[in-house]
Every structure is written in C-alpha cells, then in structure tokens.
KEDREN-225311 format. One line per 2 residues: number of its first residue (from 0); their letters; for each residue x, y, z of C-alpha. Coordinates in nm, 4 decimals. Example, Ala and Ser with C-alpha at 12.3 -4.5 7.8 and 13.67 -1.06 7.14 Angstrom:
BEGIN
0> as> 1.2300:-0.4500:0.7800  1.3670:-0.1060:0.7140
This chain:
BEGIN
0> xx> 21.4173:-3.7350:16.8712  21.5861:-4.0975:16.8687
2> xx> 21.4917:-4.1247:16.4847  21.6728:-3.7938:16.4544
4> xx> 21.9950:-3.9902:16.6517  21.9706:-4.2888:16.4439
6> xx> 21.9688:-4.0699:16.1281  22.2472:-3.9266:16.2634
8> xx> 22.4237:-4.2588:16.3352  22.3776:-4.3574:15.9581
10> xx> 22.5186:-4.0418:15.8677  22.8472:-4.0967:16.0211
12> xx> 22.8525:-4.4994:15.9689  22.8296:-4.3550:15.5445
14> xx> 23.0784:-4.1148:15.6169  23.3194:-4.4071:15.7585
16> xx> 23.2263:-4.6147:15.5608  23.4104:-4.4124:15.2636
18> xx> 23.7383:-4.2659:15.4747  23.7751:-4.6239:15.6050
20> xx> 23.9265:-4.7011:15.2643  24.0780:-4.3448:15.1934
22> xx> 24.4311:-4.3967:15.0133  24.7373:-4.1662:14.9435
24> xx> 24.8055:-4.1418:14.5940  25.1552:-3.9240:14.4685
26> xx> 25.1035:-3.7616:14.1217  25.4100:-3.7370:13.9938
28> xx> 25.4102:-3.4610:13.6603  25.7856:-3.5415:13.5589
30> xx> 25.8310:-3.7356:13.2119  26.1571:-3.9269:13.4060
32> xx> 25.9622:-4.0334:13.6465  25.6554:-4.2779:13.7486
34> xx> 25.3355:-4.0871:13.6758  25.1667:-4.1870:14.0055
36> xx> 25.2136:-4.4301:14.2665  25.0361:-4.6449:14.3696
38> xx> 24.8296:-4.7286:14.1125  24.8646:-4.7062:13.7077
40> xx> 24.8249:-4.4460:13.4703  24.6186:-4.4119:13.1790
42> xx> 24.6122:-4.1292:12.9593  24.4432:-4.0839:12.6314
44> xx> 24.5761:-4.1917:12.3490  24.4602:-4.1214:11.9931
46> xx> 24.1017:-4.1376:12.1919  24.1848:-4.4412:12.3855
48> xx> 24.2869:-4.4553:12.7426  24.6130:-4.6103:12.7479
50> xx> 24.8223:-4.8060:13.0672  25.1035:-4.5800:13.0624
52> xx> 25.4235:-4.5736:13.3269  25.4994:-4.2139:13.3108
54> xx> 25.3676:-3.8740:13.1306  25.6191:-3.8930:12.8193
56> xx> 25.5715:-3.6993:12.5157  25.5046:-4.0190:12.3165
58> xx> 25.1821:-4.0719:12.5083  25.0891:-3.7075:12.5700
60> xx> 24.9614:-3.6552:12.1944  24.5819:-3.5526:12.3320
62> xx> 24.6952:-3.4124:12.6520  25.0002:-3.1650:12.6457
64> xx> 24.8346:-2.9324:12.4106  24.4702:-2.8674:12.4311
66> xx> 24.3334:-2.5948:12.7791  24.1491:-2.9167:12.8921
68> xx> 24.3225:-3.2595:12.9525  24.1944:-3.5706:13.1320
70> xx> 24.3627:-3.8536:13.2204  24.2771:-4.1829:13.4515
72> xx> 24.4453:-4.3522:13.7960  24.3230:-4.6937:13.7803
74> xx> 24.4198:-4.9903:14.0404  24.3034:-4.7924:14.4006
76> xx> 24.1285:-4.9467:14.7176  23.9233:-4.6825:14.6481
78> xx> 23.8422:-4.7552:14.3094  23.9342:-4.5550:13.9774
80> xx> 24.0460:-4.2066:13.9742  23.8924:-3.9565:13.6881
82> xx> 24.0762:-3.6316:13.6951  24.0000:-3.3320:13.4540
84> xx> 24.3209:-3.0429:13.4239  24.2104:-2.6882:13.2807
86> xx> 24.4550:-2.4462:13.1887  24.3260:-2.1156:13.2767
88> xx> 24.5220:-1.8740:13.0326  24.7368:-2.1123:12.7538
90> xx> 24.7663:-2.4695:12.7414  24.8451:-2.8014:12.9384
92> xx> 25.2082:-2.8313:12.9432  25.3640:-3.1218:13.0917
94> xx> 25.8023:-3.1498:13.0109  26.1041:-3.2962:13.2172
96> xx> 26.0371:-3.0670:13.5206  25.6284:-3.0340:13.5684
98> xx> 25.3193:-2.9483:13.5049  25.2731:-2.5764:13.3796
100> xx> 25.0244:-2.3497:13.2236  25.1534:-2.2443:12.8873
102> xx> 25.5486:-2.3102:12.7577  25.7153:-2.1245:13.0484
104> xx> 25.5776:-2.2196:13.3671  25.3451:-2.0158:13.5817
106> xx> 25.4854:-1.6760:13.4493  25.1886:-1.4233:13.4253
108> xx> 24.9124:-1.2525:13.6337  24.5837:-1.5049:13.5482
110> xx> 24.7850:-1.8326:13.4979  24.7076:-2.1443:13.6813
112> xx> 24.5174:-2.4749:13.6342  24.1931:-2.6581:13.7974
114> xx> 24.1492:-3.0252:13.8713  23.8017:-3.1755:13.9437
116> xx> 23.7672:-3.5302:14.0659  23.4962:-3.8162:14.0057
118> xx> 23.5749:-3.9337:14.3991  23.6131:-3.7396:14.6919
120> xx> 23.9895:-3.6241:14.7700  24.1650:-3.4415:15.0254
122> xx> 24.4858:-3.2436:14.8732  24.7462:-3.2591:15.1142
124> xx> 25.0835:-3.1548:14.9842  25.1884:-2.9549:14.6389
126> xx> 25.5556:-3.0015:14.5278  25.6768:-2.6917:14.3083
128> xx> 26.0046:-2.6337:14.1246  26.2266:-2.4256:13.8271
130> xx> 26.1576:-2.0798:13.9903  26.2973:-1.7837:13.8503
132> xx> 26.2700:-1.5595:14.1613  26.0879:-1.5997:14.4752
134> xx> 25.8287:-1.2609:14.4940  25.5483:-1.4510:14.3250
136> xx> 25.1996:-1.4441:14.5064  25.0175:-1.7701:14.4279
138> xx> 24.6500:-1.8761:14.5694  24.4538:-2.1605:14.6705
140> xx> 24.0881:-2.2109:14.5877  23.7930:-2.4351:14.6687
142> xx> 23.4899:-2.4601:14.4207  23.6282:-2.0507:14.3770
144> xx> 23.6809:-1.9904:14.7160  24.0113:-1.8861:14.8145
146> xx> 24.1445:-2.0454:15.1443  24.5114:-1.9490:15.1280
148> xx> 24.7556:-1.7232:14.9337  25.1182:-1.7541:14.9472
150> xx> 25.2965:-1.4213:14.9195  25.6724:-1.4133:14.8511
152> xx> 25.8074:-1.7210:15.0680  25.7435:-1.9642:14.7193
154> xx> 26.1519:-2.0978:14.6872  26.2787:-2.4124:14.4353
156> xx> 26.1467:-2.7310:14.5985  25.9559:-2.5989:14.8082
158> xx> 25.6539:-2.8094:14.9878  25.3346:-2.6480:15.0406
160> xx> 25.1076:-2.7943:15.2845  24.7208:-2.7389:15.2085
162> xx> 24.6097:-2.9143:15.5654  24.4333:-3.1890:15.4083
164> xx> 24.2146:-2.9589:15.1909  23.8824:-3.1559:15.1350
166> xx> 23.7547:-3.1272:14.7679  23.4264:-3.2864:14.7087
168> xx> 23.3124:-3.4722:14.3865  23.3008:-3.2508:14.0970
170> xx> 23.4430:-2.9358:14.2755  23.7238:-2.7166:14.1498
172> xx> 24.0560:-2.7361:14.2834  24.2346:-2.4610:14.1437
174> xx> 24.5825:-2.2704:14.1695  24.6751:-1.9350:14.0000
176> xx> 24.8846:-1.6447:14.0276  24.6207:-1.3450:14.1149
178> xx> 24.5323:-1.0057:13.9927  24.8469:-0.8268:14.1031
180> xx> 25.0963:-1.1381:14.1910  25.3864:-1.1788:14.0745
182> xx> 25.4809:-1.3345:13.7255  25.8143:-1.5579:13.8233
184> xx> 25.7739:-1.8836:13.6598  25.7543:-2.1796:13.8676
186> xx> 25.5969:-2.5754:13.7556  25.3869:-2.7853:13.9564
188> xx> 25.6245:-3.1291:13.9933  25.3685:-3.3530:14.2302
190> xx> 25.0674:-3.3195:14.3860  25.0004:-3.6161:14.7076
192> xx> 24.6233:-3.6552:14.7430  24.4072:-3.8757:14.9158
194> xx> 24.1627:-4.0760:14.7776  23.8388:-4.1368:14.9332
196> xx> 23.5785:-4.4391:14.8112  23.2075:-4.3569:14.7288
198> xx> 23.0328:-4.6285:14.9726  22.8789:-4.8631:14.6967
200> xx> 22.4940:-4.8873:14.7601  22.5114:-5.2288:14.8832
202> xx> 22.7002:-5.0819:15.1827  22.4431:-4.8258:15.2744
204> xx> 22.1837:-5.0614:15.2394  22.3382:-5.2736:15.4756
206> xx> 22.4005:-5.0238:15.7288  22.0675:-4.8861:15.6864
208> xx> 21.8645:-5.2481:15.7259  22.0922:-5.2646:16.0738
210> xx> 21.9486:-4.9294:16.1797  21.5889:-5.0199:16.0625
212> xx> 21.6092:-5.3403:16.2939  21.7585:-5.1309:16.5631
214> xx> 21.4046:-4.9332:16.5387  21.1774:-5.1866:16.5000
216> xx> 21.3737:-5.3417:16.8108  21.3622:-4.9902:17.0447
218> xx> 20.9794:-4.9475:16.9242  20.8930:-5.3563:17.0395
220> xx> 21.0901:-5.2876:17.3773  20.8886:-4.9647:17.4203
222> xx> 20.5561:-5.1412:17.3620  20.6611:-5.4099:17.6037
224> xx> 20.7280:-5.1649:17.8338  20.4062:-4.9705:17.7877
226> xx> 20.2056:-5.3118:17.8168  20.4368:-5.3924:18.1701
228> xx> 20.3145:-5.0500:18.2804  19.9228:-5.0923:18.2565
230> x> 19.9405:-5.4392:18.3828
C-alpha cells in the first residue's frame, strides 16, 4: 500500500512537472497579422520549414492548397510546437480573414478541419468571423468524440469558449458543421491554446531516484523499528 502512494506521488510530481511550464500561445490565421505570438512561425516552404512573421500567400505555396497542411511554432518554454491541419471536405484555405475549409468559408454540411499536436495542449478559446447568417450548427470533437455543439447563437466575432479542452499528443481536435447543420459560411480567425512540455527523461529520472531513496529510507526506518521491537 505505501508503494502504491509513492507511485502515486510520482504520478502527479510527472504530471507537474509538465503544466509547471504550460504556456499560452495565440494562433493568429489572418495574412495582416502576426501568425502566432509568442513564439515564431515556420511554415514549409518549397519543402523547407521557413521563419516566417505571418501566413501570407508568398509563403503559403505548400500549405493553402493541399487537404493536409503542417506548419511549426518554434521558440516556447515548452519547447517546439508540430501542428498537422486536415481539411475534411476541400482544401486548406488561409486569406485576409481566416482559416477555412474550401474557397468560401465553412459553407456546407461535412466541412470542418482537424489539428493534432506533437505536445500536449489545452484549447481554450476559438475566434470566428465573415458570417453570412447566424442559424449554423457547428460541433466540437475530441479524438471523435463530440463534447459540445453550438446551435444557432454562432454571430461575427464571436468567442467561443471550449473550457480548457485537454487534447492529448497525437489526438484529433476537430470542428465541423454536422449532418443536418446549417451551411452559413463563417472562417476560423484565431485559435489561443496552451502549450504543455513533455517532462524530458532527465526530469523523471530525477524525481524517480528521490522517491527510490524515500523507500529505501521508510524500509531502513521500518527495520530499525522492527529490531527496537524484539530488543
């Protein structure tokens, strides 16, 4: 039973150990405007991951085209950010105003995009804009679970607030109008994550030596004890 509490303990000292250094990162999809911040931006390039400030069309050659688009956040306390965009219907659009599915926005039953991460997040607000109407129904999922669906209260500008939505490493954070929503367009304009560190293995090796001598310590005061006893 106290091994199973010291497990325990190194459980949660791990756990810390990563949201200690957790840090809020804006996403920015506007071409007029920095890409993310803090932090730089690299997209790729004729093949080549590029520094870039923002997602203009000159560096957007391999990425506003194709279903599937990847691009980099480099410069973190948390280290470097790999992110992965799929288009679930057309293609990755990204103009003045936002990220969209397609040339039009978010316009049809189906349409939406996924993002998977190569670090643990937590998404905690989505900025949306250029609506046509307001009666669309939109959903949330988590690794294709839905958590929440917005039904006709989507407006320009609006904020929605996804309650720190935890997305684990290699999970799919998607967004799509459903079977039977609405087909209004609207763009994604920023998404505000935050970013949580991996603890490197030097870390948990550290914590777990501390726990090991916290053992061999409770088992030598036990003994001693035991010995004390008989005497």
């Amino acid at each position: 039973m106290k091994y199973l509490k010291l497990l325990s303990v190194f459980t949660v000292l791990v756990a810390f150990a990563g949201s200690a250094s957790a840090q809020t990162v804006v996403i920015t999809w506007n071409a007029s405007s920095e890409g993310v911040s803090p932090g730089n931006l690299f997209l790729p390039v004729s093949s080549v991951l590029t520094d870039s400030d923002d997602w203009s069309a000159s560096d957007l050659d391999e990425l506003s085209s194709p279903s599937t688009g990847q691009f980099q956040i480099q410069g973190l306390s948390s280290g470097t950010l790999n992110v992965t965009m799929n288009a679930l219907v057309d293609d990755i659009n990204i103009t003045g105003t936002g990220l969209q599915d397609g040339g039009s926005g978010f316009n049809a039953v189906g349409e939406g995009i996924t993002f998977t991460f190569d670090l643990p997040v937590t998404i905690d607000t989505l900025d949306f804009s250029s609506f046509s109407s307001v009666d669309d129904d939109f959903e949330f999922l988590n690794d294709g679970v839905t958590f929440l669906t917005i039904q006709g209260d989507l407006v320009n500008g609006n904020s929605v607030s996804l309650s720190e939505q935890s997305i684990a490493v290699g999970d799919e954070f998607t967004m799509r109008i459903p079977t039977g929503g609405g087909t209004s367009g609207f763009i994604l304009e920023s998404m505000t994550i935050s970013v949580s560190a991996i603890p490197e293995p030097s870390t948990c090796a550290a914590i777990g030596g501390i726990l090991v001598l916290g053992i061999v310590l409770y088992r030598r005061r036990k003994q001693t004890a035991a010995t004390v006893d008989k005497t």
